[in-house]
MMTF fields as JSON, N, C-alpha, C and O atoms, coordinates in Angstrom:
{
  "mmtfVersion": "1.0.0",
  "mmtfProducer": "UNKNOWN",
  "numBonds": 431,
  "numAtoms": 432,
  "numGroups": 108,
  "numChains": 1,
  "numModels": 1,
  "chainsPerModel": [1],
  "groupsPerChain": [108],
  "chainIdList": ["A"],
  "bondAtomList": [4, 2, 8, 6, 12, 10, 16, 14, 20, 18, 24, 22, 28, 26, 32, 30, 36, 34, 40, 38, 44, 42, 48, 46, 52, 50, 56, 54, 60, 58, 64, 62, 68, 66, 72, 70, 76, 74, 80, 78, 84, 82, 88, 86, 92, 90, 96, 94, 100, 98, 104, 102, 108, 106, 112, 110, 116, 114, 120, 118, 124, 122, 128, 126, 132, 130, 136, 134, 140, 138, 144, 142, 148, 146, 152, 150, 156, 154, 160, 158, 164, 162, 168, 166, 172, 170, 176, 174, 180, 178, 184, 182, 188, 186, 192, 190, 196, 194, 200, 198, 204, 202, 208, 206, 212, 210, 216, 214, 220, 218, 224, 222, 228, 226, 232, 230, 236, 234, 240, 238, 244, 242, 248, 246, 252, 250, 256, 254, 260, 258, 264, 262, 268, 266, 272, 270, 276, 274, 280, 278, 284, 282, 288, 286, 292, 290, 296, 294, 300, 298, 304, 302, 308, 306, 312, 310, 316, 314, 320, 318, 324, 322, 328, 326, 332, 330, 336, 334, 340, 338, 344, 342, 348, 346, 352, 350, 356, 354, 360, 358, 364, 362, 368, 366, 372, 370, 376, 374, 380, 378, 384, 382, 388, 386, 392, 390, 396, 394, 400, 398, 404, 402, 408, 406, 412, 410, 416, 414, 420, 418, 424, 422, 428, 426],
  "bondOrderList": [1, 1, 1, 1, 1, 1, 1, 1, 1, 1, 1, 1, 1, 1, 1, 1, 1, 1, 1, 1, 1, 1, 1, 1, 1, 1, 1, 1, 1, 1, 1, 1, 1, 1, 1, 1, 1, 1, 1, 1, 1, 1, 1, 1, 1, 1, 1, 1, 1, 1, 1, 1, 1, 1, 1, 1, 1, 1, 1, 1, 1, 1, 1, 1, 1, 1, 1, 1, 1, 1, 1, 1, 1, 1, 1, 1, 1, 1, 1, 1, 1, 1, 1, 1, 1, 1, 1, 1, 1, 1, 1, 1, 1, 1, 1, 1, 1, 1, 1, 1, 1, 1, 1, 1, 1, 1, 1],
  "groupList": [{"groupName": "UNK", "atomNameList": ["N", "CA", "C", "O"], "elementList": ["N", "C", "C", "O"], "formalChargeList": [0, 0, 0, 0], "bondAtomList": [1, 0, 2, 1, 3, 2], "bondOrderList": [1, 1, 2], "singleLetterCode": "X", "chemCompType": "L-PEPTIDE LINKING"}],
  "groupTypeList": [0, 0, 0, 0, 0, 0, 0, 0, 0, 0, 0, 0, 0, 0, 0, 0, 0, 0, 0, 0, 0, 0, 0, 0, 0, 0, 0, 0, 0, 0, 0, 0, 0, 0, 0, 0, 0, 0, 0, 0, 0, 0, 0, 0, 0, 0, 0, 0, 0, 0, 0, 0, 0, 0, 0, 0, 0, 0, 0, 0, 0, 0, 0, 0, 0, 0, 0, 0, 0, 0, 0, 0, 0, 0, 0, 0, 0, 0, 0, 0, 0, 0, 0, 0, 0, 0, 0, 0, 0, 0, 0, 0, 0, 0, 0, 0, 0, 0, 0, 0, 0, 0, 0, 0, 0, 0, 0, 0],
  "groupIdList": [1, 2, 3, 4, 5, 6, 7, 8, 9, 10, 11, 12, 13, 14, 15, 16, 17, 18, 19, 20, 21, 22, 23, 24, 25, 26, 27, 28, 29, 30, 31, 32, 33, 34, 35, 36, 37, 38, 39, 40, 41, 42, 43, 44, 45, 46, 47, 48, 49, 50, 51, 52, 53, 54, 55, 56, 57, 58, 59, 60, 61, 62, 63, 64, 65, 66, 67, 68, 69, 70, 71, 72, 73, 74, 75, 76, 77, 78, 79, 80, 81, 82, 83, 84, 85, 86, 87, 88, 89, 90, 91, 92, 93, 94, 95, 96, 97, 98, 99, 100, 101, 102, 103, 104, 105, 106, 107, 108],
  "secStructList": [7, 7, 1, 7, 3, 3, 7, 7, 1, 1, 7, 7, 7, 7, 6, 6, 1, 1, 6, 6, 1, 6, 6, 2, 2, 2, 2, 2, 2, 2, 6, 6, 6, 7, 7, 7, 7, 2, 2, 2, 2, 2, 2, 2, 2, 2, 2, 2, 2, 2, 7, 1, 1, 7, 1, 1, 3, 3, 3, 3, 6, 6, 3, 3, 3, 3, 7, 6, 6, 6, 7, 7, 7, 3, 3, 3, 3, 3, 6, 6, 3, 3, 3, 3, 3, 7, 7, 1, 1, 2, 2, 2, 2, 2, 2, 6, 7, 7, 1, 7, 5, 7, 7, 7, 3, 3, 7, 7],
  "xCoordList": [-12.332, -12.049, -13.335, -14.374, -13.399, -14.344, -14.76, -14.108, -16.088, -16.969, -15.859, -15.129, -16.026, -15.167, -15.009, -15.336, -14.489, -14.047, -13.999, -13.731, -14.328, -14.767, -13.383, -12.51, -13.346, -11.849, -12.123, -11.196, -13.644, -13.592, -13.869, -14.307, -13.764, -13.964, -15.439, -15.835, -16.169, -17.692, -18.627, -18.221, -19.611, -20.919, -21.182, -20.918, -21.613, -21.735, -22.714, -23.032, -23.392, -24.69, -23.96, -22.74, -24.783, -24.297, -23.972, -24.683, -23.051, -23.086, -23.644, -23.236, -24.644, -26.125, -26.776, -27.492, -26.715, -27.608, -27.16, -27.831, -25.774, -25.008, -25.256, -25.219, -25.541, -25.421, -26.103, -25.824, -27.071, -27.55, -26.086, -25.984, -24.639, -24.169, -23.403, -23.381, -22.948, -21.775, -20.798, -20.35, -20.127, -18.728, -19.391, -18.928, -20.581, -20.641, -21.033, -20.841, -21.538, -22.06, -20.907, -20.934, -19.928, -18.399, -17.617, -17.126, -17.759, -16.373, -17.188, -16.448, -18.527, -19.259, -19.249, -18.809, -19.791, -19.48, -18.211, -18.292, -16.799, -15.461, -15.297, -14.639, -15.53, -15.605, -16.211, -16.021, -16.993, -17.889, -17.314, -17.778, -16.133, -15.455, -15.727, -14.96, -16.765, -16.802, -16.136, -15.276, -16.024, -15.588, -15.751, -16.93, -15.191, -15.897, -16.244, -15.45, -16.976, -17.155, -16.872, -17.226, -16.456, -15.958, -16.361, -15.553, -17.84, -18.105, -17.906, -17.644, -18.137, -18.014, -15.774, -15.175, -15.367, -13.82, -13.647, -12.539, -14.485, -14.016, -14.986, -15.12, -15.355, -16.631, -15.464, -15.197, -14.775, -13.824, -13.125, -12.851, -12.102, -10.9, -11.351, -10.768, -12.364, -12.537, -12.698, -12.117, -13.718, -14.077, -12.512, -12.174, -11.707, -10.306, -9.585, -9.196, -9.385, -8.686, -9.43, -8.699, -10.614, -11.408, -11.52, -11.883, -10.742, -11.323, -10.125, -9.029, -10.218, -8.679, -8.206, -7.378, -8.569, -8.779, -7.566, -6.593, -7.938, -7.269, -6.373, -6.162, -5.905, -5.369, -5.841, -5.806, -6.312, -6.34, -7.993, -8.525, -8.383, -9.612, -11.245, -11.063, -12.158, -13.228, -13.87, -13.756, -14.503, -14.197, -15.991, -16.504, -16.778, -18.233, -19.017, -19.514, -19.075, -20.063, -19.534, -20.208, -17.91, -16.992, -16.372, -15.462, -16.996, -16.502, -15.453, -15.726, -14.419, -13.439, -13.66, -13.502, -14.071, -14.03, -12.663, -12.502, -11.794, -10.693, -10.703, -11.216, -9.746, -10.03, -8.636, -8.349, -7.384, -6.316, -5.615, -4.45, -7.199, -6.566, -6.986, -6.268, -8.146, -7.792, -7.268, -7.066, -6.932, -5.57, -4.813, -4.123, -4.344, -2.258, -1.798, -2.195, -1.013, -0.356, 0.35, 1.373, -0.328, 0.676, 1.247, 0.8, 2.521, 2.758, 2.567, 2.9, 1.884, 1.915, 2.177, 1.899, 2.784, 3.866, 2.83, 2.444, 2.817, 1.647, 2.761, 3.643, 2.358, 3.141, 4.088, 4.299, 4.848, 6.133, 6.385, 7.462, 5.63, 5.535, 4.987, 3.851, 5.594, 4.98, 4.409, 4.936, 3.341, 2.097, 1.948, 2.188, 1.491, 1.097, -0.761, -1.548, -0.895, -2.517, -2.564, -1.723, -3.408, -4.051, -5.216, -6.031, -5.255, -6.118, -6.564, -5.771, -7.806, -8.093, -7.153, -6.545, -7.054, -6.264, -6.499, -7.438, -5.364, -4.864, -6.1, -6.422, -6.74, -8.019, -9.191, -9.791, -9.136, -9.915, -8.919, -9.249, -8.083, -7.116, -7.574, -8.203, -7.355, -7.574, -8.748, -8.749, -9.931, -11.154, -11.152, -12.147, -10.332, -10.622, -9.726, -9.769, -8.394, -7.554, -8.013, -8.78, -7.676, -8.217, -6.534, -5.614, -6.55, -5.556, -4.701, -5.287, -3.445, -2.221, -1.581, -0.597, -1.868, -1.213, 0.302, 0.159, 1.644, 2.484, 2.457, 2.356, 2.583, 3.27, 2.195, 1.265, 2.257, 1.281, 2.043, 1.888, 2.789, 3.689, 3.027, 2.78, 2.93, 2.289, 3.807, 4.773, 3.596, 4.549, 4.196, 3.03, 5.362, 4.769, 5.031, 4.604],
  "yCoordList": [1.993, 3.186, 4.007, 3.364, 5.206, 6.154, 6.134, 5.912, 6.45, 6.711, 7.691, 7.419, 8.824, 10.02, 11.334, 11.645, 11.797, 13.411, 14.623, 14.92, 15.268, 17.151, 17.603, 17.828, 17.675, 18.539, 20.203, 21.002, 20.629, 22.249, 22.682, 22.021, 24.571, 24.939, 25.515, 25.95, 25.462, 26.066, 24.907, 23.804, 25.262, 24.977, 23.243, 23.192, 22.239, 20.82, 20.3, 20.405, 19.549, 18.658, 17.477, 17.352, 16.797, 16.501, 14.475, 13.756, 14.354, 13.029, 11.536, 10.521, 11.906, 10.944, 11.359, 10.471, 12.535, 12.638, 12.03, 12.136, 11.316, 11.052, 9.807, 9.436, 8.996, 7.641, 6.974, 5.839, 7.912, 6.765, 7.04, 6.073, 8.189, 8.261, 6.8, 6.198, 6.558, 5.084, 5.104, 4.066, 6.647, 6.537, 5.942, 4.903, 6.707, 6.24, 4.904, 4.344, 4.102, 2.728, 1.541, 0.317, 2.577, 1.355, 1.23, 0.294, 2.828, 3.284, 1.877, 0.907, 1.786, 1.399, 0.103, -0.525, -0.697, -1.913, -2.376, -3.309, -2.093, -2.131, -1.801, -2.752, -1.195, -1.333, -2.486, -2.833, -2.874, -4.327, -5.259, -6.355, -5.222, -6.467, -7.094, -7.995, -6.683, -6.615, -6.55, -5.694, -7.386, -7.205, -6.333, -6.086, -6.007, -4.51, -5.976, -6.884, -5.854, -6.82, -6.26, -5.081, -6.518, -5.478, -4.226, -3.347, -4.115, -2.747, -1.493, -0.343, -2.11, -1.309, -0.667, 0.233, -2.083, -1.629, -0.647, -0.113, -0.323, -0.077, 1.659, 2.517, 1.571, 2.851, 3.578, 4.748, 2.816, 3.809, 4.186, 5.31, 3.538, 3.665, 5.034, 6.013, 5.203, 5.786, 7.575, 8.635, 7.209, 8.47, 8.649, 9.799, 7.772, 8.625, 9.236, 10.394, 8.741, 9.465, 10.672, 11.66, 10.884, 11.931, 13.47, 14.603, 12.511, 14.023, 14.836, 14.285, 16.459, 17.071, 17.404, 18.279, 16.944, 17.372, 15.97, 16.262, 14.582, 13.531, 12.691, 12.878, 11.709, 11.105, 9.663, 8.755, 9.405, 8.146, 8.062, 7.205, 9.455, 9.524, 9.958, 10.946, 9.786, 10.502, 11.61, 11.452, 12.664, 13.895, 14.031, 13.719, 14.501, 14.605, 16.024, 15.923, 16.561, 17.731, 18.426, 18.995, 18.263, 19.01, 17.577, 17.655, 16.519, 15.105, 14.375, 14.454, 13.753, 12.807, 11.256, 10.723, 10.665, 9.366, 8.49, 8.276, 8.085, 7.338, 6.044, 5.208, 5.904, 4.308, 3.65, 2.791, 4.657, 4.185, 2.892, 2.518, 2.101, 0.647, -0.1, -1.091, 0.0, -0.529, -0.07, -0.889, 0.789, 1.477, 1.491, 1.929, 0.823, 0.848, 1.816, 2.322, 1.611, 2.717, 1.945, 1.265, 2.166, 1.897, 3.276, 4.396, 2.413, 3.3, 2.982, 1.845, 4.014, 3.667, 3.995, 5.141, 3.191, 3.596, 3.649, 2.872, 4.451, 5.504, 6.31, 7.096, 5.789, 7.194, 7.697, 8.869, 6.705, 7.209, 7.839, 8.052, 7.942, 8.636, 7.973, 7.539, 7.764, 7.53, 8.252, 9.338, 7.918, 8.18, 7.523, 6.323, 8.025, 7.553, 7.657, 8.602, 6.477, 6.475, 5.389, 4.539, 5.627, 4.718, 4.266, 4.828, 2.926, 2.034, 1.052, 0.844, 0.034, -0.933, -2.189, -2.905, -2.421, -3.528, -3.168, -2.599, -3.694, -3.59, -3.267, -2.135, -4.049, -4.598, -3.122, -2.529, -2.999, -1.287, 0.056, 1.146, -0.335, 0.96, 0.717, 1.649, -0.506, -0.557, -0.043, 0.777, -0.558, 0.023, 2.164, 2.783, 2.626, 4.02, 4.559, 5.787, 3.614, 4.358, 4.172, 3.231, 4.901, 4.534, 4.595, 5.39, 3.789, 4.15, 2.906, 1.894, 2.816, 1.462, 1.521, 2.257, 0.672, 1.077, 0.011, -0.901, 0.335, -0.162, -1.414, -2.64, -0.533, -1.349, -1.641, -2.42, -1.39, -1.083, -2.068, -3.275, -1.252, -2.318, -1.146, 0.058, -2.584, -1.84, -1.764, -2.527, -0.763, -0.123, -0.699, -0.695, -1.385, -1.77, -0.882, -1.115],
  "zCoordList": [7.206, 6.431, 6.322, 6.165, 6.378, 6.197, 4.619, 3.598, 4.852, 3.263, 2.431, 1.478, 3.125, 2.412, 3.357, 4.502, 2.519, 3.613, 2.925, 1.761, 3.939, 2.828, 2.596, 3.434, 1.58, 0.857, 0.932, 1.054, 0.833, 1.018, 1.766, 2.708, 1.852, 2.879, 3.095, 4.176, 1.971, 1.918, 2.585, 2.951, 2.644, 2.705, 1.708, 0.507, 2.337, 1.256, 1.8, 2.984, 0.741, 1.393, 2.414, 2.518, 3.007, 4.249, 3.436, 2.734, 3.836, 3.443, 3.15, 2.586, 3.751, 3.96, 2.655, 2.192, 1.901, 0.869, -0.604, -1.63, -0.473, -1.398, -1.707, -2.88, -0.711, -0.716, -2.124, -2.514, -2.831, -3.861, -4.743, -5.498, -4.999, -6.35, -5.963, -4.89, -6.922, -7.44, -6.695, -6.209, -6.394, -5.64, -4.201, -3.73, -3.475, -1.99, -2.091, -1.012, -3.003, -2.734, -3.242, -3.369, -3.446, -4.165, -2.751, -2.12, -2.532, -1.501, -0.476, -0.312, 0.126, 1.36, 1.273, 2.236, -0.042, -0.652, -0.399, 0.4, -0.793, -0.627, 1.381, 1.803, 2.138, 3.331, 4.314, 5.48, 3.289, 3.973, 3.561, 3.876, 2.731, 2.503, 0.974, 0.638, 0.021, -1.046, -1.709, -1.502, -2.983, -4.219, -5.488, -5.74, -6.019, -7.16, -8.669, -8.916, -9.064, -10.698, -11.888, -11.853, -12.801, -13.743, -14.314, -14.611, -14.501, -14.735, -13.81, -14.16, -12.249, -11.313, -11.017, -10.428, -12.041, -12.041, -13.21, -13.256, -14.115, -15.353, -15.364, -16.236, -14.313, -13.467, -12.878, -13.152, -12.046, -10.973, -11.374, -10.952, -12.674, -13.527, -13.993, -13.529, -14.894, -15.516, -14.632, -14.866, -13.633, -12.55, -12.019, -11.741, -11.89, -10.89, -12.15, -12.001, -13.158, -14.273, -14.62, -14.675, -14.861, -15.501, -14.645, -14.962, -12.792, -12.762, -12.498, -12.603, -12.068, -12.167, -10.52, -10.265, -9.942, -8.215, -7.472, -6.776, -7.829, -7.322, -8.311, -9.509, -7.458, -8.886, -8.432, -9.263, -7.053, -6.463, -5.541, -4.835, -6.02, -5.731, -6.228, -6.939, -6.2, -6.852, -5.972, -4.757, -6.4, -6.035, -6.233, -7.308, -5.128, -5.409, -4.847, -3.726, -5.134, -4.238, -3.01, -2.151, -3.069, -1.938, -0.992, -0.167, -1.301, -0.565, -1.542, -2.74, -1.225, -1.317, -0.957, 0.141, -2.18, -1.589, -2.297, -3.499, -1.208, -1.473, -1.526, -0.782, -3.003, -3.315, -3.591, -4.424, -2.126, -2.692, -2.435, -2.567, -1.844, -1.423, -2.498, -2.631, -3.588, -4.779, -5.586, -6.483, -5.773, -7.22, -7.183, -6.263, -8.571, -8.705, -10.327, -11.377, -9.705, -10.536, -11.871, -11.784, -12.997, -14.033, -15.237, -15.49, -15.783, -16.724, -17.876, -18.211, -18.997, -20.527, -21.444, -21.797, -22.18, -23.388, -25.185, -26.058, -25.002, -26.314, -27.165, -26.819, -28.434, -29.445, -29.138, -28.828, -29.209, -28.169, -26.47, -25.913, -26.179, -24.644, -23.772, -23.963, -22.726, -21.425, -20.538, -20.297, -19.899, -19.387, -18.269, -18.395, -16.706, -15.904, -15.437, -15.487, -15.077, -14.812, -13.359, -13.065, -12.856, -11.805, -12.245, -12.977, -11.622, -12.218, -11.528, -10.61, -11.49, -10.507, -11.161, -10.366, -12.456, -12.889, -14.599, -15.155, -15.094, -17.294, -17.601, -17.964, -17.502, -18.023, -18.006, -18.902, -16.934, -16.936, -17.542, -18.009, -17.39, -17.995, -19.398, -19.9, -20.239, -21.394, -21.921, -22.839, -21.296, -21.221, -21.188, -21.568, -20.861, -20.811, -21.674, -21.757, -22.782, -23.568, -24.901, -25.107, -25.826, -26.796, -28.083, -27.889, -29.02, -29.715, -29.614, -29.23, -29.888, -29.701, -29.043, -29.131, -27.939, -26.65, -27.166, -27.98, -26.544, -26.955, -25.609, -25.646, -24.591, -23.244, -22.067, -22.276, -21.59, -19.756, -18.6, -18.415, -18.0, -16.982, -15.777, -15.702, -14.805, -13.421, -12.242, -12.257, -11.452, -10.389, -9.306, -8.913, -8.565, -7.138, -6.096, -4.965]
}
């Protein structure tokens, strides 16, 4: 799988200059066959929910790095309403909600 890919149509630093942020050293880590450890799960959860561009990806300086081979999709039942989020696993979703969560059932 590729690091990532340009989503725009302007002008972007070139992909080599990225390599120190978190997304290029998860996405590259996870390509070598790596495992993510929990902070680095509770890092991505948080970066794919936060931003407004993907829902399954993190979004950097005009680059796309896709992480839709670790994210699943759950739904959550809050204050009456259900809510969809992607997530590496419960455990990091929980980590980014705040409040009483009622439910969290994952979608296959």
């Amino acid at each position: 799988m590729e690091i990532a890919t340009k989503f725009v149509n302007w002008e972007v630093p070139e992909l080599s200059t990225l390599q120190g942020s978190k997304a290029y050293q998860l996405r590259e880590h996870l390509n070598k066959g790596g495992k993510l450890n929990r902070i680095e799960k509770n890092w991505l959860t948080e970066a794919i929910n936060g931003n407004t561009y993907f829902r399954r990806s993190v979004p950097l300086m005009g680059w796309r790095f896709d992480f839709t081979d670790v994210v699943h999709l759950y739904w959550v039942k809050r204050f009456g309403h259900i809510s969809e989020y992607y997530a590496v696993d419960k455990t990091a979703l929980r980590s980014i909600l705040h409040g009483v969560i009622n439910e969290i059932v994952e979608l296959i």
